[in-house]
C-alpha positions in Angstrom: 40.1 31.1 -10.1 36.6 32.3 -11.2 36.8 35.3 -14.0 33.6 35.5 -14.8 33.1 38.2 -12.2 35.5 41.0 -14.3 34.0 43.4 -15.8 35.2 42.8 -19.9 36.4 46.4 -20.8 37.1 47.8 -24.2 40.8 49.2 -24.8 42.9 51.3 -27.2 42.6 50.4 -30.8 41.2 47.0 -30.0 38.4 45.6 -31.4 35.7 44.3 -28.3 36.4 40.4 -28.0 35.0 37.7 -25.6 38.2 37.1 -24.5 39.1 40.9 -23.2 43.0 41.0 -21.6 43.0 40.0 -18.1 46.3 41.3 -17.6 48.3 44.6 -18.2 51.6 44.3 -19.0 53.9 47.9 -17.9 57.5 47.9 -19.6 59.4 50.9 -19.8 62.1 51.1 -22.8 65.1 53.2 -22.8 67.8 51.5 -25.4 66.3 47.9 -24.3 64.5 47.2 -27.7 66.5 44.3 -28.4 65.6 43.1 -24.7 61.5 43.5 -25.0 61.7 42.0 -28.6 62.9 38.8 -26.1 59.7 39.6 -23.6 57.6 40.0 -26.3 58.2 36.6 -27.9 58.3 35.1 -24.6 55.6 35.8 -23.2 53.7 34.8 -26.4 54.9 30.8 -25.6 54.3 31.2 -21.8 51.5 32.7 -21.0 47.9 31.0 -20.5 45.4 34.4 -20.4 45.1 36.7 -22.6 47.4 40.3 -22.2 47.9 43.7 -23.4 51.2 45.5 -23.3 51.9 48.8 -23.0 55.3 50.4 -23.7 56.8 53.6 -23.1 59.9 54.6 -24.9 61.5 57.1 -22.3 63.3 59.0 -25.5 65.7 56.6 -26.4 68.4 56.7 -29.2 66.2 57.5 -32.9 67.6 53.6 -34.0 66.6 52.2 -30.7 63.3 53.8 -31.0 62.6 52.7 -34.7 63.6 49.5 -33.8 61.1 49.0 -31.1 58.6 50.3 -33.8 59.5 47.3 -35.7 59.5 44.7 -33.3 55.9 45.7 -32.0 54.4 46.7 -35.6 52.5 43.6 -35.8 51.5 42.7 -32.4 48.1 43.9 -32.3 47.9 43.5 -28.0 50.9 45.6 -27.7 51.0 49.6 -27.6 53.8 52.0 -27.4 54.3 55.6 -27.0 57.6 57.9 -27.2 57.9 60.6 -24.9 60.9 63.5 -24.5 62.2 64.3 -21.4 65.1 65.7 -19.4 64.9 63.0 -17.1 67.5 60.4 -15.9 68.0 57.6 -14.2 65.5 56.2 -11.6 63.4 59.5 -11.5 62.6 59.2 -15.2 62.0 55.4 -15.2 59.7 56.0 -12.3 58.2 59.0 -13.9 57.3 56.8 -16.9 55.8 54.0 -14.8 53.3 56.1 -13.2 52.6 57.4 -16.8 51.9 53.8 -17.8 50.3 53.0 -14.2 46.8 55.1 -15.7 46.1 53.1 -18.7 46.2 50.1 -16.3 42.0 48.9 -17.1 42.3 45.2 -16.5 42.1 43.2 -12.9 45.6 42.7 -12.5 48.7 43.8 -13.9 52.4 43.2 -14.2 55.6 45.3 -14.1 59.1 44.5 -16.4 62.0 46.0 -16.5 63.2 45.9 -20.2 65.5 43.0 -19.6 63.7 41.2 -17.2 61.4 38.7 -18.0 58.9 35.5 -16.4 60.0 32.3 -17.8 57.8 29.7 -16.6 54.9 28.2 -18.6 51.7 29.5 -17.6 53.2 32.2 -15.0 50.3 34.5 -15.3 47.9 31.5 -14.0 50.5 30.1 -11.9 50.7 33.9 -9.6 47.1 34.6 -9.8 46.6 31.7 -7.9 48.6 32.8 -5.5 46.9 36.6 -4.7 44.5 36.4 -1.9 43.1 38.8 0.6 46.1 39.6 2.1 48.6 38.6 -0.6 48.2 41.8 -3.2 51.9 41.8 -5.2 54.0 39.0 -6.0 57.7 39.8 -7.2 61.6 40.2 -7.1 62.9 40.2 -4.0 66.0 42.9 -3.5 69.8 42.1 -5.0 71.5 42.8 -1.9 71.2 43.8 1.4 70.7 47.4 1.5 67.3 47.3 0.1 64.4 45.3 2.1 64.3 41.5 1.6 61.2 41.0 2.8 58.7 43.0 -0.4 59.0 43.2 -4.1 60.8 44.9 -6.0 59.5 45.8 -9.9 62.0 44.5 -11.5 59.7 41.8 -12.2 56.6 42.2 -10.4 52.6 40.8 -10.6 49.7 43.2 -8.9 45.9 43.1 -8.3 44.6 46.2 -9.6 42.6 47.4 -7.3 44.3 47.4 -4.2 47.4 49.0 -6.3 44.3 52.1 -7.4 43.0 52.4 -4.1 46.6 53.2 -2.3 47.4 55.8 -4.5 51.4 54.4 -5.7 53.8 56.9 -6.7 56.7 55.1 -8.5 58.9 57.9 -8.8 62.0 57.3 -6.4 62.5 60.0 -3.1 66.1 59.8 -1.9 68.1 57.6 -2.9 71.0 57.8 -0.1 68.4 56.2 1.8 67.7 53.3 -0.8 64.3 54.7 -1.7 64.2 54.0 -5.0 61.9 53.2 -8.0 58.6 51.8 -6.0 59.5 52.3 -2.9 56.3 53.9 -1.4 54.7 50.2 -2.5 56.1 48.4 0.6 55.1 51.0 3.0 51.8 51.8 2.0 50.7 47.9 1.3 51.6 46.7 4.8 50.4 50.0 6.4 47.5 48.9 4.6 47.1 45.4 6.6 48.2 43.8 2.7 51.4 41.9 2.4 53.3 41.1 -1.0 55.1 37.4 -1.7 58.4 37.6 -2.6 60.4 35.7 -5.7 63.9 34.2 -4.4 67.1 36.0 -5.5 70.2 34.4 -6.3 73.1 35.8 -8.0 74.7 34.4 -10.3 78.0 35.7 -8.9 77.3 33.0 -6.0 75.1 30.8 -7.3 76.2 28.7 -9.6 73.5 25.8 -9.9 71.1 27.6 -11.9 70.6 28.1 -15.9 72.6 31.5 -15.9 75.2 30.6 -13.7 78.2 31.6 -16.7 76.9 34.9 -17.3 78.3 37.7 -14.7 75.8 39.4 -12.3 73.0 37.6 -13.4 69.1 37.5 -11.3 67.6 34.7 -10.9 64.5 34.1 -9.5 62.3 31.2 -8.0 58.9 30.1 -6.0 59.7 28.7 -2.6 59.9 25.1 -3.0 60.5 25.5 -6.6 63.9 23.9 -8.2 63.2 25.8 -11.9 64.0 29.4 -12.7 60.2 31.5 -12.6 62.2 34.7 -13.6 65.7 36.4 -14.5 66.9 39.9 -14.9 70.1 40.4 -16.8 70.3 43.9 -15.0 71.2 47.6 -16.4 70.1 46.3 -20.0 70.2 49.9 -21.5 74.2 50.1 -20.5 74.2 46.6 -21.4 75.7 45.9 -17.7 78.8 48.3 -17.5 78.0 48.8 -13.7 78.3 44.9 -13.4 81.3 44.6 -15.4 82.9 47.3 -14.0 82.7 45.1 -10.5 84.0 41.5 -12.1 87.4 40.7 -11.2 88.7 41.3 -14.9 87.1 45.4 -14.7 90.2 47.1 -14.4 90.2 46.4 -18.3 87.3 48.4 -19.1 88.6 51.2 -17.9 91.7 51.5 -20.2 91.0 54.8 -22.2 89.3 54.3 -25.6 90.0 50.5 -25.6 88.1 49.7 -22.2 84.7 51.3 -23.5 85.5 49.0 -26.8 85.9 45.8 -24.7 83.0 47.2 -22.5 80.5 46.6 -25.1 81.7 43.8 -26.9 81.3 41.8 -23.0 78.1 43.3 -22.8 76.7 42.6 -26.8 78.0 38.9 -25.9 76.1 38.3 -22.6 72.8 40.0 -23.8 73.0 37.5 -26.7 73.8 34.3 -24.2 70.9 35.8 -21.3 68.5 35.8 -24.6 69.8 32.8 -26.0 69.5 31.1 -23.2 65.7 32.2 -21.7 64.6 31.0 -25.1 66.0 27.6 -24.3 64.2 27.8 -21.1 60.8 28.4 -22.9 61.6 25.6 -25.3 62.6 23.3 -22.5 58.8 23.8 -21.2 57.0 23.0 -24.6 
């Protein structure tokens, strides 16, 4: 694809380059930080163009937050910011993403949740390729069948800017008995629109059982049609470290024995975050 035709913007607290980010990367953090240190050192080994992140800390625990501080102290393309709110859930994560959605100034963009992360060499290139005129938004597709199958979801997601701009994209969710959660205006008003959005295969590792994740419990994985190798994962509910998952495993009746179930709660969670990072590192090496 042909760049030369982007305008090369200036951007917050960096220095004008020749090589300008091409790419916007959204992540919102609420008690992830040990998750986006992961992202961040990821996508440093798999991505081709150059990037900017920008990070909202959606008032997390004081050690979360100082911790993110320290991970992204010397990463001069990454920026974060700490807001207070009395928000929860899905209408503060999507309150925070439109937040971020207005310092988007590059020609495309891509969404992460805090524990969800690309992990094939040269993604960026690799998805780019594949926007067109109709093709706007290339992502997850839905965990499950009470969400639609058939359009992105952000848990891991790749957008033209423009398009996104010019249909106006409120993230914040509506009602949520009827499934419309984070992003769900962007399927309705991109095929209202005459656009379409390319969708990442799902499987789970609860059934699937081929793929690189396949001991961990409740794992995403994600892939390119025709593709045999993981493009992306999502450990899922990284801030509760995936009580809602392990809740549902056959062994969850444990978790909820008073005072020792939240202890044995954590301790399953602390051990699969450290395998799901473990092993996307392994992936990236893998690719070198």
């Amino acid at each position: 694809m042909n760049y030369s035709k982007f305008k090369k913007n200036t951007y917050p607290n960096q220095k004008i380059t020749e090589n300008p980010p091409l790419i916007s990367i959204l992540i919102v953090n609420f008690n992830s930080s040990v998750f986006i240190a992961n992202s961040l050192f990821l996508l440093k080994n798999i991505s081709l163009h150059p990037y900017q992140v920008f990070i909202l800390d959606n008032n997390s625990k004081t050690e979360d937050w100082e911790n993110l501080k320290k991970i992204t102290s010397e990463e001069s393309n990454v920026f974060i910011e700490r807001i207070k709110t009395n928000l929860s859930g899905s209408l503060a994560h999507g309150t925070a993403l439109n937040y971020l959605a207005k310092k988007i100034n590059t020609p495309f963009f891509s969404i992460l949740d805090a524990d969800a992360i690309w992990l094939k060499k040269n993604w960026d290139e690799i998805l780019l390729n594949k926007i067109d005129e109709k093709t706007k938004i290339i992502g997850t597709q839905a965990d499950g069948p009470s969400k639609p199958q058939d359009f992105p979801l952000i848990y891991a997601a790749f957008l033209e800017t423009e398009t996104f701009k010019k249909l106006n994209i409120d993230f914040r969710p509506k009602d949520l008995k009827k499934h419309e959660d984070t992003g769900y205006e962007l399927r309705e008003k991109y095929l209202s629109a005459g656009y379409k959005g390319k969708i990442l295969e799902m499987k789970n590792t609860r059934f699937f059982k081929q793929g690189p994740f396949h001991r961990l419990l409740g794992v995403c994985e994600y892939y390119l049609q025709g593709d045999k190798h993981v493009f992306a994962s999502h450990f899922g509910r990284g801030s509760t470290l995936g009580a809602a998952k392990f809740y549902k495993s056959p062994f969850g009746f444990f978790y909820r024995i008073p005072l020792l179930g939240s202890r044995l709660l954590k301790l399953k969670g602390l051990i699969e975050r450290k395998k799901w990072i473990s092993l996307c590192k392994k992936i990236i090496d893998f690719q070198k």
